[in-house]
N, C-alpha and C positions, 0 to 999 in steps of 0.2 A: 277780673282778667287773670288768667292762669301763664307765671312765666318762668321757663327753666334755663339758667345759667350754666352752663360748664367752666371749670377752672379746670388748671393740674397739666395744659398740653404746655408743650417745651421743645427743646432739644435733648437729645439722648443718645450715647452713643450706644453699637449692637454690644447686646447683654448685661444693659444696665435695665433698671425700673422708673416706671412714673404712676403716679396714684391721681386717675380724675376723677373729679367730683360735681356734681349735676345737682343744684338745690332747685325744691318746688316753691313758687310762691302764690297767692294771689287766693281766692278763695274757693278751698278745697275742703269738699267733704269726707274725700278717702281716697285713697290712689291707689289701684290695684296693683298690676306690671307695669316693672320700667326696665328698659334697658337701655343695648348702647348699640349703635351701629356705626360704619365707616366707610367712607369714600376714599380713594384712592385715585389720585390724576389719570385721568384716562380709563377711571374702570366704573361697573358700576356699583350701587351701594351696597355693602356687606353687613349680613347680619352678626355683632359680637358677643352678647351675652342682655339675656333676661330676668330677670329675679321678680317669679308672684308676691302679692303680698303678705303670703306662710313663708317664703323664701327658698320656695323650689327655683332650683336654675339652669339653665341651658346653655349651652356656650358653641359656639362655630366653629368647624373642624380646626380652621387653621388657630385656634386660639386658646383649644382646648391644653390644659393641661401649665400653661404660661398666664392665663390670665384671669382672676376670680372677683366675680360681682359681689356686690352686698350691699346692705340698703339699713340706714337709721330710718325709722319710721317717725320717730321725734322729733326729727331735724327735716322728714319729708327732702329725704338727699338718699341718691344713689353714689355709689364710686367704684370704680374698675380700676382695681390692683394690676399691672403691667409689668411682667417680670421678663427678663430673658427676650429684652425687645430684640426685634431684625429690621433691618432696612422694608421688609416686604411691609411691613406694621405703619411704614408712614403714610398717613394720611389726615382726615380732618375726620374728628370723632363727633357724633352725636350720639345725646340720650334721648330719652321718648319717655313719657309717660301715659299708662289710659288712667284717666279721672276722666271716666262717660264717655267721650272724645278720646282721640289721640293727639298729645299736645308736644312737640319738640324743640330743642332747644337750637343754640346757633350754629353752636359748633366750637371747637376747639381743635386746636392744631397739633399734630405729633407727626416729628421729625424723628429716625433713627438715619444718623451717620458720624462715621470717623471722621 
């Protein structure tokens, strides 16, 4: 059974950072793409950044440039570096993995306010 945890969501207030982290467990033969997506109360879910497993990455307008994915392949963990948060940024974060399937995690929480 394949299962991804996120840590790292919190409180934060605008233009500080948080660093979250999605580990894979359970039995994996190779994990291609993973990334990370978010929901926002009342909207719907947003795409935030992906990372192949050569480590090409993609990232969402609204995130470009503030927010950079990366991935241990050792540790079979992703994490999204979170800089220069805003209020707009609060939401509940998930990652995703494809191992064959696409398998996702539960979610974690990010709060940006004063």
């Amino acid at each position: 059974q394949v299962q991804l945890v996120e840590s790292g969501g919190g409180l934060v207030q605008p233009g500080g950072s948080l660093r979250l982290s999605c580990t894979v467990s359970g039995t994996i033969l190779s994990i291609n793409a993973m990334g990370w997506y978010r929901r926002a109360p009342g909207k719907e879910r947003e795409f935030v950044a992906r990372i192949t497993s050569f480590g090409y990455t993609t990232y969402g307008d609204s995130v470009q440039g503030r927010f950079t994915i990366s991935r241990d392949n050792a540790k079979n963990t992703v994490y999204l570096q979170m800089n220069s948060l805003e209020p707009e940024d609060t939401a509940v974060y998930y990652c995703n993995a494809e191992i064959g399937g696409l398998y996702w995690g539960q979610g974690t929480q990010v709060s940006v306010s004063s």
